[in-house]
C-alpha atoms as one frame of an Amber mdcrd trajectory, in Angstrom:
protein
 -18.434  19.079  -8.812 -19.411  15.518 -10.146 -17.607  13.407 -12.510 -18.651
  11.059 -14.791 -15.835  10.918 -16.610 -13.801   7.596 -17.452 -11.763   8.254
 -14.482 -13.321   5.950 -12.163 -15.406   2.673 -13.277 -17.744   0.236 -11.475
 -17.483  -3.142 -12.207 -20.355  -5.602 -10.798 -19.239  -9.506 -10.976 -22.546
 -10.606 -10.039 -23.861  -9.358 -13.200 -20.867  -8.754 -15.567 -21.422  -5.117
 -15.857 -19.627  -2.041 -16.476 -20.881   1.550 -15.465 -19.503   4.942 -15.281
 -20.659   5.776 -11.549 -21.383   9.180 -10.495 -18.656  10.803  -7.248 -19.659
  14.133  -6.149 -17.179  16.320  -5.409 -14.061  14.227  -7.830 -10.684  16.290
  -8.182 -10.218  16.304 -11.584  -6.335  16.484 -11.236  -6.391  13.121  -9.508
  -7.181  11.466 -13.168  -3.767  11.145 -13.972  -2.144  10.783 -10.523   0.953
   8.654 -10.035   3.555   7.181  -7.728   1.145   6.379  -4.626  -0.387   4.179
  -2.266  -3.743   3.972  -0.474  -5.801   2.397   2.212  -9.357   2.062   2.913
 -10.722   1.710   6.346 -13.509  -0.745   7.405 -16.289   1.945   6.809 -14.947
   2.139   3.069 -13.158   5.659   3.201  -9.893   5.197   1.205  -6.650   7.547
   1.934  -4.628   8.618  -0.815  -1.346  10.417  -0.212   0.389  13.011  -2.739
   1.349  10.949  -5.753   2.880  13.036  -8.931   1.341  13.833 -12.579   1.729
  10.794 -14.775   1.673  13.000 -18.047   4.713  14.569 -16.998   6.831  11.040
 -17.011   9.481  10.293 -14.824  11.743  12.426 -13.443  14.113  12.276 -10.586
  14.638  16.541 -10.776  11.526  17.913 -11.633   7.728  16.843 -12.110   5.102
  17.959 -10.667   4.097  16.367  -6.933   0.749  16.949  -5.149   0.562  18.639
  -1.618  -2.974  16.778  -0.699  -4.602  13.931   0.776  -7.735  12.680  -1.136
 -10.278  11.029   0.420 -12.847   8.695  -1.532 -15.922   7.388   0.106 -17.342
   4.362  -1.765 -19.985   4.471   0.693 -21.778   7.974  -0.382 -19.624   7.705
  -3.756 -18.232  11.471  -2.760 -14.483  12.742  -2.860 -13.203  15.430  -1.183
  -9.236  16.508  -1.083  -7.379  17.975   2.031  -4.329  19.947   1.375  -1.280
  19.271   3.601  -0.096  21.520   6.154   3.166  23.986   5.956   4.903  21.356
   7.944   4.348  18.282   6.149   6.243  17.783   2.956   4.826  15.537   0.294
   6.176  11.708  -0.629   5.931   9.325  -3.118   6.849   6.034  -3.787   6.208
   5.059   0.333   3.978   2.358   1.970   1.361   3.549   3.732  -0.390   0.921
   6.368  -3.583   1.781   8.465  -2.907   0.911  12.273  -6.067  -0.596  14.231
  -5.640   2.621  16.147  -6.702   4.540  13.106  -3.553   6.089  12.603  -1.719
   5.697   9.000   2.421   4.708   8.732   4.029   6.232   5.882   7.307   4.916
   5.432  10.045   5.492   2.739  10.223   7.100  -0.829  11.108  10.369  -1.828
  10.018  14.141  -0.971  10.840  17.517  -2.175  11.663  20.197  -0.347  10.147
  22.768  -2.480   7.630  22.169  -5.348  10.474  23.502  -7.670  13.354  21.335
  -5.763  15.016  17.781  -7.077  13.653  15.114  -5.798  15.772  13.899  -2.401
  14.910  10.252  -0.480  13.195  10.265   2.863  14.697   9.533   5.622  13.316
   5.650   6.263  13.668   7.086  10.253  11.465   9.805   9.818   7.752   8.004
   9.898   4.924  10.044   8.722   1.659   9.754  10.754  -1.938  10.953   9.502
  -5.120  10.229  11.689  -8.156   9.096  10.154 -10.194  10.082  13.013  -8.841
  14.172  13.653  -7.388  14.249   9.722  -4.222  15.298  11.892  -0.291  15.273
  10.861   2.482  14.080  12.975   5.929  13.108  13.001   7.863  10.119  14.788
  11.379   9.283  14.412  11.881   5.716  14.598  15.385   4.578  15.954  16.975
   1.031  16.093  19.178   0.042  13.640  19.589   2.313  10.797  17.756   1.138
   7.646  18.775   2.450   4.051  16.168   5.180   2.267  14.296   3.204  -0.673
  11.637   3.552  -3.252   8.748   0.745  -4.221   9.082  -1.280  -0.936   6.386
  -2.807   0.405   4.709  -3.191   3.900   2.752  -5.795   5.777   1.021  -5.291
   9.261   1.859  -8.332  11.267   0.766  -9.177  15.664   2.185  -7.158  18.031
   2.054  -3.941  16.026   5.094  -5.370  14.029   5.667  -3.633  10.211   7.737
  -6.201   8.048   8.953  -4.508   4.988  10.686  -5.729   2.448  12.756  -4.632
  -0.771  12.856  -1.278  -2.552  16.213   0.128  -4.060  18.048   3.309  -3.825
  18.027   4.623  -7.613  17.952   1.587  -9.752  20.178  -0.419  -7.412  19.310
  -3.309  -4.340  18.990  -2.101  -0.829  20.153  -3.795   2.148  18.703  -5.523
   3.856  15.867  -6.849   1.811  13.603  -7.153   5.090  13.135  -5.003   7.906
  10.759  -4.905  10.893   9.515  -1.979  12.376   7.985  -2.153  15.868   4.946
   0.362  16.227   4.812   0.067  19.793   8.615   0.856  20.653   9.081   2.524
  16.946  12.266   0.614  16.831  13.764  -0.968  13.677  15.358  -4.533  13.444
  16.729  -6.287  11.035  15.957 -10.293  11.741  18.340 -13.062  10.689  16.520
 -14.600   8.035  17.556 -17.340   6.349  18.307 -17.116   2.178  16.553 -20.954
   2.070  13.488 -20.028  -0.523  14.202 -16.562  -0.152  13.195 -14.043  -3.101
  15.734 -12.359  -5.111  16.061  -8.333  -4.513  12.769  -6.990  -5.472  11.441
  -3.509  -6.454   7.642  -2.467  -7.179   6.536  -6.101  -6.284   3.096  -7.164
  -4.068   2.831  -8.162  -0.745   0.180  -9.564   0.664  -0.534 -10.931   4.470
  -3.123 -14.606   4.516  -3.195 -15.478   8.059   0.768 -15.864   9.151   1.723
 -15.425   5.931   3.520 -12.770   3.484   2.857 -13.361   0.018   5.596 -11.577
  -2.242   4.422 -11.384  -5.842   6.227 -10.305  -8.915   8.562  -7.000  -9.184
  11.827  -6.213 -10.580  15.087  -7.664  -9.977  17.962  -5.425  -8.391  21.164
  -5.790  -7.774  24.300  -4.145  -6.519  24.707  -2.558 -10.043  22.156  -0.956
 -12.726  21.171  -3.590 -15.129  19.196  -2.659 -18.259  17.194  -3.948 -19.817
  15.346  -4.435 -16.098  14.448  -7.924 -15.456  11.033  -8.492 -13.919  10.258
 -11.571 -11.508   6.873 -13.780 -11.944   7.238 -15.718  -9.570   5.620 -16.045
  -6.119   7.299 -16.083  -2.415   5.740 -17.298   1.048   7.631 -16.014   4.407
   6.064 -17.432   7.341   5.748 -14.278   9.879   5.893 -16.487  12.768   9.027
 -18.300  12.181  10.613 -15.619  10.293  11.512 -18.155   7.510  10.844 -18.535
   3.681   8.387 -21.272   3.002   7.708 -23.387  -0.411   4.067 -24.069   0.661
   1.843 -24.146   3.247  -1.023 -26.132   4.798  -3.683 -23.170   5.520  -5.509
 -25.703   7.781  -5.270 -24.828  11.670  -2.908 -22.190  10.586  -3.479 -18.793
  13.599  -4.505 -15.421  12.594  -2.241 -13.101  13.739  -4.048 -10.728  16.605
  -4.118  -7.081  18.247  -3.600  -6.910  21.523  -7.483  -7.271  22.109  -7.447
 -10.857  20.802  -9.169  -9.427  17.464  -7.909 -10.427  14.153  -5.074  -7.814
  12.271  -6.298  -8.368   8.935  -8.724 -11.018   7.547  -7.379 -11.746   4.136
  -5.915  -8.538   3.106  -2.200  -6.924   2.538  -0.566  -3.688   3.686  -2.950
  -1.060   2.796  -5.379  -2.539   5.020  -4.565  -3.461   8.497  -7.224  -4.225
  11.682 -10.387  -6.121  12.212 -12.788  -5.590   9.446 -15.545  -7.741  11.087
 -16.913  -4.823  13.313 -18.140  -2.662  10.073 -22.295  -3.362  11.153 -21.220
  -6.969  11.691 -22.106  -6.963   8.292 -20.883 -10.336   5.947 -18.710  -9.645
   2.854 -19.523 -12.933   1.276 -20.314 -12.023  -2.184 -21.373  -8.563  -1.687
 -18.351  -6.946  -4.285 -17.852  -4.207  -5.879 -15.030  -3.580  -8.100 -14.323
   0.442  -8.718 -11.741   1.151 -11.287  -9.889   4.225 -11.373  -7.617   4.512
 -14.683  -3.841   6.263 -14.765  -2.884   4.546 -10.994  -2.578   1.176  -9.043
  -3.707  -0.156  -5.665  -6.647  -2.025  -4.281  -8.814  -1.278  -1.427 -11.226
  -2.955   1.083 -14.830  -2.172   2.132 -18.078  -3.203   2.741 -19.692  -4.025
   0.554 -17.070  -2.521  -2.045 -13.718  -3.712  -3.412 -11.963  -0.551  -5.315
  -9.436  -1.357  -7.122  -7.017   1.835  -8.811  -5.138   0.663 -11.721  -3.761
   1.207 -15.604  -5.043  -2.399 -16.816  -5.163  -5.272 -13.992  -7.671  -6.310
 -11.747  -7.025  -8.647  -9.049 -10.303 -10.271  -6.719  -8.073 -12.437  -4.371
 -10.739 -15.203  -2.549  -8.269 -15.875  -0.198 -11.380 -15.919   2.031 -14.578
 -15.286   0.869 -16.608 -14.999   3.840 -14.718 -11.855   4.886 -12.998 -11.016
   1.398  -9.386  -9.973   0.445  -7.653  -7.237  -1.878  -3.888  -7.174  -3.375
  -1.996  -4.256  -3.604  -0.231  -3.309  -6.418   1.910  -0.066  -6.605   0.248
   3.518  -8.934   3.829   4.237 -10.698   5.906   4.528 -13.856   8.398   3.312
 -14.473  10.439   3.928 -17.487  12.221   1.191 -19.306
């Protein structure tokens, strides 16, 4: 099947234009889809986990969630959907970070038990595992100290296989602590003694994005220990150096370090937590310029390739030149949230 529905748009910004490309092979149920997160790997093939209908709203007991990983290649422009095994139950509202290994974290949100169950949190032990090179399923349970389940967290790949996530809530209501680590090599969880100088109030369903040594925390809502409505909604922008574990006002990007994989090669040039590793070995091709924006309507994140930027969202698109002679993306979250 090919779509050329308004589904998915290609935006050019060398010459200003907009065209309906054509995907062989689109899942038409994927139009609508809701409640995910993605990631791309350097040869372009994005990952996108589950998610829920969007044009059945919000609901904690009911709504329909998808048993499926779709994959879209912005290389050959072709989709093609995987459905999950009996023993893997679906999520939503996780982070999902690609590994250097290949591998994909999923961390957090909520599952169902049954297609016709409530909706029930995840254990934030119980870390989901997909391979991009076998399309295999595992399980790993993390241990450490115990970390509270949460929704609309996010996740940044840091050196030394180190995960540093930060906010979420538990219904409408702060979690604690705001910021985690998770080691990938050890799978043990930490919580590091941060301190509150700079800090960022409790977020939920904010951005986070890694330049060099540092997280960038972008917008959100505010929780706290209690249900406020209305919600009140942050626009304002947080540094946290990941070397000194400390919330920064500014930064001088000059000499700043990179931080590495074990093999000396760069984690991430420029990008944020759906896109982790060295994207300089795609062809040892140079990203300078060469963008593509894709534009999926009804959900929300951005991906990496060469030469492609794809960005999923209702309304905004971000181009982030952090660093244009490898390029950068910003995530944002594909969700609803009712008022």
């Amino acid at each position: 099947m090919t779509s050329t529905s308004t589904a998915v748009y290609k935006f050019n910004p060398i010459s200003l234009q907009w065209t309906i490309p054509v995907i062989s092979g689109f899942n038409n149920s994927f139009i609508n889809r809701n409640e995910i997160n993605a990631v791309i790997d350097s040869k372009g093939k994005s990952y996108i986990f589950c998610g829920t209908d969007y044009n059945e709203g919000y609901s904690t007991s009911g709504g329909k969630i998808f048993y499926e990983m779709s994959l879209f290649d912005t290389t050959s422009m072709s989709w093609s959907t995987l459905t999950l095994p009996t023993y893997i139950l679906p999520r939503k509202d996780y982070t999902a970070t690609l590994l250097p290994t290949g591998s994909i974290i999923y961390i957090g949100g909520f599952t169902k038990l049954t297609p016709s169950s409530a909706y029930t949190f995840t254990s934030f032990h119980d870390i989901l595992i997909f391979d991009t090179k076998s399309l295999s399923w595992s399980n790993k349970i993390a241990n450490g100290t115990t970390i509270q389940p949460r929704y609309g967290h996010t996740a940044v790949l840091i050196k030394e296989g180190n995960i540093i996530i930060f906010g979420g809530a538990t219904g409408a209501a702060q979690v604690y602590p705001d910021l985690v680590v998770l080691n990938t090599n050890t799978w043990l969880f930490s919580i590091p003694n941060v301190s509150t100088v700079n800090a960022p109030p409790s977020l939920v369903r904010h951005s986070a994005n890694l330049h060099n040594i540092y997280m960038i925390i972008a917008f959100g809502r505010k929780t706290s220990q209690i249900t406020v409505k209305p919600y009140v909604y942050s626009n304002n922008i947080y540094i946290f150096n990941t070397e000194t574990y400390s919330w920064v006002s500014s930064f001088n990007d000059v000499n700043q370090g990179t931080p590495k994989n074990s093999d000396g090669a760069p984690t991430n040039k420029g990008g944020t937590s759906t896109h982790q590793g060295d994207l300089s070995t795609d062809n040892g091709n140079s990203f300078t310029y060469k963008i593509i924006l894709y534009v999926v309507i009804s959900i929300s994140f951005v991906v990496y390739s060469n030469p492609a930027i794809v960005y999923l969202n209702q309304a905004v698109v971000h181009l982030n030149p952090l660093e244009p002679s490898c390029g950068s993306f910003e995530l944002g979250y594909g969700s609803f949230e009712p008022k």
